[in-house]
Kinemage of the C-alpha trace (Angstrom):
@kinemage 1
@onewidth
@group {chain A} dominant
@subgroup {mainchain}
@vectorlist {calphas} color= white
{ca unk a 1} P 95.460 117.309 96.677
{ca unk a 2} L 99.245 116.389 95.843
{ca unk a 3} L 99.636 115.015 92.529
{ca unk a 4} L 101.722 112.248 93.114
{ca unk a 5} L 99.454 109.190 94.391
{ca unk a 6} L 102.039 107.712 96.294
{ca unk a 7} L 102.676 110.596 98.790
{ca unk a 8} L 103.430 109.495 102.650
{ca unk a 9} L 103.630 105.994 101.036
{ca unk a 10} L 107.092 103.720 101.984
{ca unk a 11} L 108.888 100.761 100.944
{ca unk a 12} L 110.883 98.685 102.931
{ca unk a 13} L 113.665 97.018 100.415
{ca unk a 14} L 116.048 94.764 101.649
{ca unk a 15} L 119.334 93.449 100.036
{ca unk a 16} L 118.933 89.802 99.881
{ca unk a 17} L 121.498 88.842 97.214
{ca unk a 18} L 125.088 90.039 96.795
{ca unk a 19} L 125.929 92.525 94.314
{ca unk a 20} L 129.739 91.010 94.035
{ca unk a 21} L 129.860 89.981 89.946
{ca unk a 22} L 127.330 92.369 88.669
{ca unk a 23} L 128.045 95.316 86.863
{ca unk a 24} L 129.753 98.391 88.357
{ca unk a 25} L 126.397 100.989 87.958
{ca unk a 26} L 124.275 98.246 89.602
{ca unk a 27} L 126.334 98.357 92.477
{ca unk a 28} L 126.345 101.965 92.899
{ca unk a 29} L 122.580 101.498 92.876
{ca unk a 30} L 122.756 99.570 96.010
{ca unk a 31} L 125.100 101.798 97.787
{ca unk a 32} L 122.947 104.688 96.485
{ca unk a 33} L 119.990 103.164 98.463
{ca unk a 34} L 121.970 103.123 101.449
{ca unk a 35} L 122.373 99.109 101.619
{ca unk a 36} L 125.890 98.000 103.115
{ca unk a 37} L 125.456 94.415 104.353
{ca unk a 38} L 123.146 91.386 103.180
{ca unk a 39} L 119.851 91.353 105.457
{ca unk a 40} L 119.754 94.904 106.014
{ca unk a 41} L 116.927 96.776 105.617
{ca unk a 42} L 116.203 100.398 104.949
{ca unk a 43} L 112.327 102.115 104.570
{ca unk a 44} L 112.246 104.710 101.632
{ca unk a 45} L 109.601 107.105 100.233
{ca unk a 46} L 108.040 105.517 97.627
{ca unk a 47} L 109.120 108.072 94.820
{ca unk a 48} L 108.820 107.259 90.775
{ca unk a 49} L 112.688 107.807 90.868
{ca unk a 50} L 113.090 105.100 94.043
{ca unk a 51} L 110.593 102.680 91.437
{ca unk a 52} L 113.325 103.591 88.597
{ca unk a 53} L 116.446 102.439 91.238
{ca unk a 54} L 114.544 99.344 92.143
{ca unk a 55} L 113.564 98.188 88.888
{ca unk a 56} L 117.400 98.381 88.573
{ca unk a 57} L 118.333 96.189 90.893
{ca unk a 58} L 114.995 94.096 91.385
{ca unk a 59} L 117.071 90.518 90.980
{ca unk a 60} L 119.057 91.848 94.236
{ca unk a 61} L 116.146 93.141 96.668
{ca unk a 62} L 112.710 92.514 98.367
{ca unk a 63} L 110.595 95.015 98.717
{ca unk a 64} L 107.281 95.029 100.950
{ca unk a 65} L 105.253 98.470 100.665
């Protein structure tokens, strides 16, 4: 039994604001995720560090599990 609950678990986060006028490690948070354009949407592992990048950037995203 793996000890992480969330294994084979995903989130689906989309970028739904603009990061233009936040601060400069936010925005590397969103490119770290792999999020280019508004709208898009990418499906990630749901990992403690992913929850950590998130939390980040929360007033930017949606997330659906």
């Amino acid at each position: 039994m793996p000890k992480n609950p969330t294994h084979g678990k995903t989130l689906l986060v989309t970028l739904v604001k603009s990061p233009i006028g936040f601060t400069k490690d936010q925005k590397a948070t969103v490119k770290a995720l792999g999020l280019h354009r508004l709208h898009q949407t990418i499906e990630h592992k749901d990992t403690p560090a992913l929850r950590g990048m998130l939390n980040k950037i929360i007033h930017l995203l949606k997330i659906e599990e």
